[in-house]
N, C-alpha and C positions, 0 to 999 in steps of 0.2 A: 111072496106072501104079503097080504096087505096087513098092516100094522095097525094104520090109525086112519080113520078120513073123515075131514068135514068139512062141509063146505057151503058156501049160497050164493046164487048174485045180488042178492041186498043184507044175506051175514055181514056180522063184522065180530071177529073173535077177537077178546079182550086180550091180556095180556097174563091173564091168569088162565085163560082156556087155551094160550098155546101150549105155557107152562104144563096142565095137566094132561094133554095131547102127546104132548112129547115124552115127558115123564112117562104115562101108558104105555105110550111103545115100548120104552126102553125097559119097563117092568118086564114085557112078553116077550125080550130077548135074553134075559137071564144077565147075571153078572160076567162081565168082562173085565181081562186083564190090562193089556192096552189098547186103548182107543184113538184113531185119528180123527181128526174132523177136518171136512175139507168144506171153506164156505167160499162165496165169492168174495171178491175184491170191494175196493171203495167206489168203482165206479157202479156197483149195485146195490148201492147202500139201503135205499127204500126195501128191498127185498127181506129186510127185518131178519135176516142171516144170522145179523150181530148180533142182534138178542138173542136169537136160538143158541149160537156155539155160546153165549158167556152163558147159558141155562146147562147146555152141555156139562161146560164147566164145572158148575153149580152140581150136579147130578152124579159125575165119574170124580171128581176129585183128584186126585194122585193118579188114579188109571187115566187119566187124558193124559198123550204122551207128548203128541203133537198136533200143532194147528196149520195146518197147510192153504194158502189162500190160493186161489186157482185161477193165478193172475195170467195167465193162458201167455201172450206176447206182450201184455201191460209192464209197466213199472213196478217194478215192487215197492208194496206200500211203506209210506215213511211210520213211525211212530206215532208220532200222531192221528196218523191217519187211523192205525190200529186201535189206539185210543180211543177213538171218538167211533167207530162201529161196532167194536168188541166190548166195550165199557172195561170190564173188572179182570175178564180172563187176561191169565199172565203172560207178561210178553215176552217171556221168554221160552212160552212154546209155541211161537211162531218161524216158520221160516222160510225160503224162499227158493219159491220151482224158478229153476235157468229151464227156460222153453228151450232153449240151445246147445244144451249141452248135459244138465243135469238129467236126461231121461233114460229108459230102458225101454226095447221092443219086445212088444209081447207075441205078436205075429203079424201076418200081414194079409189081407183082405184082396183078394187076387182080382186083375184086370180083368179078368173077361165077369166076375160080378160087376163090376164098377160100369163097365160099358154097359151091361143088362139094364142094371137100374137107373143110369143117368139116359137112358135112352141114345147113347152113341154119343155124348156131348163129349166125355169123354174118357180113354183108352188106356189107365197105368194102377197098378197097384196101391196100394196104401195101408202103409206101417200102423200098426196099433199101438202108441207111445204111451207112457205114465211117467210120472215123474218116481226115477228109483225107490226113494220114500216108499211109493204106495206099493210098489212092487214088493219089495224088498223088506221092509220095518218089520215086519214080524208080528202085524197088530190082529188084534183078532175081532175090532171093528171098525171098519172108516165108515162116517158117517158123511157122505155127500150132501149140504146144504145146499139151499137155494130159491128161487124162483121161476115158475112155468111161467114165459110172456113171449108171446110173437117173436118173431127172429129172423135174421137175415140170410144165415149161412143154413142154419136145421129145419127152420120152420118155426118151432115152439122151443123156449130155452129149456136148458137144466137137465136132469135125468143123468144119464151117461154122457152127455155132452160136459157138463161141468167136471168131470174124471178125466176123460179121453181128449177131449179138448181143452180146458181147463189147465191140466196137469199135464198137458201133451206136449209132444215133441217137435220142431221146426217141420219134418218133411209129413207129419200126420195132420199137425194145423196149414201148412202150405195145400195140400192137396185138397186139402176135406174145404177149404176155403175157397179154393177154386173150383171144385164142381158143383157148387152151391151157387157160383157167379155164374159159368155157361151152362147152364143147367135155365138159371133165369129165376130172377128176384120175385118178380108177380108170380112164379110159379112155385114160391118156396114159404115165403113169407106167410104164416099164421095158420100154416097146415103142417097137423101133426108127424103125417106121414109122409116123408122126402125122401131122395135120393142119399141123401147126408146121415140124415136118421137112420136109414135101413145101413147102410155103410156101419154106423156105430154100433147098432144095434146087433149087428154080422159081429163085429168086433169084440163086444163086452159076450156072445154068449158063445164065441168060439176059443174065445183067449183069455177073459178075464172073468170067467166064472167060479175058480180056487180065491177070489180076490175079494172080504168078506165086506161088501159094500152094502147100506142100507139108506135110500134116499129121501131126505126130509125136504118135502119142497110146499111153497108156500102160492097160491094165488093175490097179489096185491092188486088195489082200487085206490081212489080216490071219493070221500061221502060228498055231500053237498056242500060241505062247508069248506071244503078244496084238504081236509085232513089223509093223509094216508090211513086204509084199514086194510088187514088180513080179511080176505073172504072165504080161503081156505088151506086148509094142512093137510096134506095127505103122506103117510110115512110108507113106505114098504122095500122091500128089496126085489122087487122085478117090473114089470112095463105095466102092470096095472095101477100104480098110484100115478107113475106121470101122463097115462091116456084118463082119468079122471079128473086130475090138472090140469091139463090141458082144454078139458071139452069145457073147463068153467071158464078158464080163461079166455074161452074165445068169447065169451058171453059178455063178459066185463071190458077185456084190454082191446078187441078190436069194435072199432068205431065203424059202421057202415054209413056212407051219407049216399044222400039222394041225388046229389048233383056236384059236379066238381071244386075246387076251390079257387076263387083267382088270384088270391093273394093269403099267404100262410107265415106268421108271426111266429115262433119259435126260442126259446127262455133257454140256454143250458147254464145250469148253476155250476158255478165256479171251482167247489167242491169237489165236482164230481167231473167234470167236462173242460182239461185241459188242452186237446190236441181234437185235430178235426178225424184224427183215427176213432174216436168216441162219438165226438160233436154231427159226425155226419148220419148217426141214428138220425136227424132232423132230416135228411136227406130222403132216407131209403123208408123209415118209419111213413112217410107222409105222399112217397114217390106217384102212388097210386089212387091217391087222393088231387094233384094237384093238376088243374085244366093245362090242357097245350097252350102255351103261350102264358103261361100264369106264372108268379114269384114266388121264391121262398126267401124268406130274409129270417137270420139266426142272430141273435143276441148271443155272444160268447165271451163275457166279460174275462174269463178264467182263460182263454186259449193263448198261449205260449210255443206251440207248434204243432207239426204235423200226424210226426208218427209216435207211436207210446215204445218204440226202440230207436237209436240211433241208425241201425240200417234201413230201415223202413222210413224213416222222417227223409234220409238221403234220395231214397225213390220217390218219394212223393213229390219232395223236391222238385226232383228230376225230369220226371214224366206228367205230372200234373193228373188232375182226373177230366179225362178228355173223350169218355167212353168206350162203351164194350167193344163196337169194332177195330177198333184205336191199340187201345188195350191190348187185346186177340194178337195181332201185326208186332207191336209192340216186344211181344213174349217172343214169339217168334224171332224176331230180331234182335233180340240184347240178352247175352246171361245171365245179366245180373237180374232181369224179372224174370228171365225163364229156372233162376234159381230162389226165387223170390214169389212164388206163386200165391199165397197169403198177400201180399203188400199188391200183386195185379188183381186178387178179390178186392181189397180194398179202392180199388182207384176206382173200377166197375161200380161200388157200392157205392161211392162219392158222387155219381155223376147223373147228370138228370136226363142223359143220351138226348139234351139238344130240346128236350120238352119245353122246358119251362128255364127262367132262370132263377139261380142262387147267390144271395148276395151275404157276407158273411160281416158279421160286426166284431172284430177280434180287440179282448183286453189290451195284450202285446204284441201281435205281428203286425207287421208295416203293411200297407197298399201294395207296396210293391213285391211283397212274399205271397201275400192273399191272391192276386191275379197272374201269381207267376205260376201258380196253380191249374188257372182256368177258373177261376170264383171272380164274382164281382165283387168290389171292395167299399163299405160302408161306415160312417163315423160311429163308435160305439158310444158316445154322450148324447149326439144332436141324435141318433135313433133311440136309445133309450127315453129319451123326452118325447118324444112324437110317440113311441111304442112302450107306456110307463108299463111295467109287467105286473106293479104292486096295482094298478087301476083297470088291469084286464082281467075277464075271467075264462078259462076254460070254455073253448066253442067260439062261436061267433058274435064278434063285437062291433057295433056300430062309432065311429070316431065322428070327433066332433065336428068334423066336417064331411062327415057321411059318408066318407069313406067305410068298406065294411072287409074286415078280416076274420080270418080265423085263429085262435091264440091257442097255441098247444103252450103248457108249462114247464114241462119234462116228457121229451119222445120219447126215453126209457121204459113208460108205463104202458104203452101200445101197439098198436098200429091201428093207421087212417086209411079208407078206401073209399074210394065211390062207386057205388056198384056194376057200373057199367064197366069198371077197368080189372074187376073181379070174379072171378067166372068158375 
């Protein structure tokens, strides 16, 4: 049932018409005893999440039981960090999904679907995890926050993805991550309907249908004046608010260009983008925009390492992002990726398969960590001065020596294509 929706590609909902959007909805759900909310993490900050759950808040009072952040294989966020995206809500109902170990299986999505929809890419089942929490707590609403925006592993974020992966368990985000990689990124990226999606979507209405979940998801832009705005809300509890999300988002977040790019500037705010497990949204966001033989150079003042877990930073390490056939061999040969199948999505999603090169501007890793990678390794001062971020704007910019790039701000808010690599 759809709840609430509004939306435009040139809206911008104030701050008092989410408030009353949201608020709507929850009038036409009747009172509730306990409430979870599950938003995203800090590395989604823009997605105006935070406002939503401290409005949550605001709204349930005492029946908000818990705050669940759907840090999927992230960090768990520090206090601060809750702070500054939650504002006011208490922080003591917050807590923290172990993607490792704290989940429960709800069922499991059987191989011979999986082979169907990925087209034979490939051949095994996959477990439908939650974090016990959402299984288990007794609440009689969770409230799934978030935002619909292009995506690497689903196609379009949010929905049941923010639950099932989000709150999911090592062998459901392991898998569901890698058939989204040989499955093939051009072929996933900013389309609603995937192999990954139909998986989830098998999943939430075979097994997590008793599980009283209502999804609040938000479309974000950027105005002329480079500010973030809401362009739309759409609330409801089944697959119609996030294919109405989604068809706007493709109108706003993805970028069609005309011709390819030979050289791509790339901003990760520090905030938000400490590890290249994040940072390489600039990679995969931009992959199919960027000409054969063209550059990407990434400003990552904030990057400190690799992986947003200890065992994943170890692989990346390890194996470096060296691409998919690489990769593929790779799995095949060592357990530790063949039991690590998340961390070989990632390496596939890092990698420019040889197109083009990546040159990485890191706060704190050395030369010698950045290329032990397979990245090319760049001064982050004397690039910051040649590439000021505070003197570029969004699109294409001319340098003073006529040189001409293209400056993405935050990969976060899109995806970039050139038509011809888009079909």
């Amino acid at each position: 049932m759809l709840l609430y929706s509004k939306g435009s590609v040139d809206g911008a909902l104030t701050g008092e018409e989410l408030k009353e959007g949201l608020y709507a909805a929850f009038d036409r759900l009747g009172a509730r005893k306990k409430v979870m909310a599950i938003p995203p993490d800090i590395t989604r900050y823009h997605s105006q999440a935070g406002i939503l759950t401290e409005l949550v808040w605001e709204y349930y009072g005492n029946n908000l039981s818990d705050v669940l952040p759907s840090t999927g294989t992230h960090y768990p966020m520090s206090e601060k960090e809750i702070g500054m995206m939650y504002g006011k809500t208490p922080k003591d109902l917050f807590r923290i999904h172990d993607w490792r170990n704290g989940c429960t299986t709800l069922g499991e999505v059987p191989s011979d679907y999986i082979k169907h929809v990925s087209e034979d890419a490939v051949d095994y089942p996959i477990p439908i995890q939650v974090d016990r929490l959402v299984a288990v707590g007794g609440h009689d609403l969770i409230l799934s926050i978030g935002q619909v925006v292009p995506h690497e592993v689903v196609g379009m974020a949010n929905h049941n993805k923010n639950v099932l992966i989000g709150t999911g368990g090592s062998e459901g985000i392991n898998k569901t991550h890698f058939l989204g990689a040989v499955y093939g990124l051009e072929r996933i990226m900013g389309r609603a309907d995937t192999p990954v999606k139909r998986v989830l979507n098998y999943g939430a209405d075979h097994f997590a249908s008793d599980i009283p979940i209502v999804y609040v998801l938000t479309v974000i832009d950027k105005d002329e004046s480079d500010n973030i705005v809401v362009r739309g809300l759409f609330i409801g509890d089944d697959i119609e608010c996030f294919n109405l999300a989604a068809a706007l988002s493709l109108k706003v977040n993805f970028f069609m260009l005309d011709r390819p790019l030979k050289k791509v500037v790339v901003y990760l705010d520090p905030t938000e983008f400490k590890t290249t497990w994040l940072g390489n949204k600039s990679v995969y966001r931009t992959r199919m925009a960027i000409a054969d033989g063209g550059e990407l150079i990434v400003l990552a003042p904030g990057l400190k390492e690799f992986g947003e877990d200890p065992g994943n930073d170890r692989i990346i390490r390890k194996y470096g992002y060296v691409g998919t056939m690489k990769v593929l061999d790779l799995v095949i040969q060592n357990d530790d990726l063949k039991n690590s199948l998340g961390a070989a999505a990632h390496l596939v999603h890092g990698s420019s398969e040889g197109r083009f090169s990546i040159t990485y501007c890191p706060g704190h890793l050395t030369k010698e960590e950045i290329e032990s990678v397979n990245f090319r390794y760049a001064n982050l001062d004397s690039m910051m001065k040649q590439y000021d971020p505070n003197k570029l704007s969004d699109g294409f910019n001319t340098m003073p020596d006529g040189e001409e790039i293209f400056y993405i701000s935050n990969p976060a808010l899109g995806l970039w294509a050139f038509k011809g690599r888009f079909e």
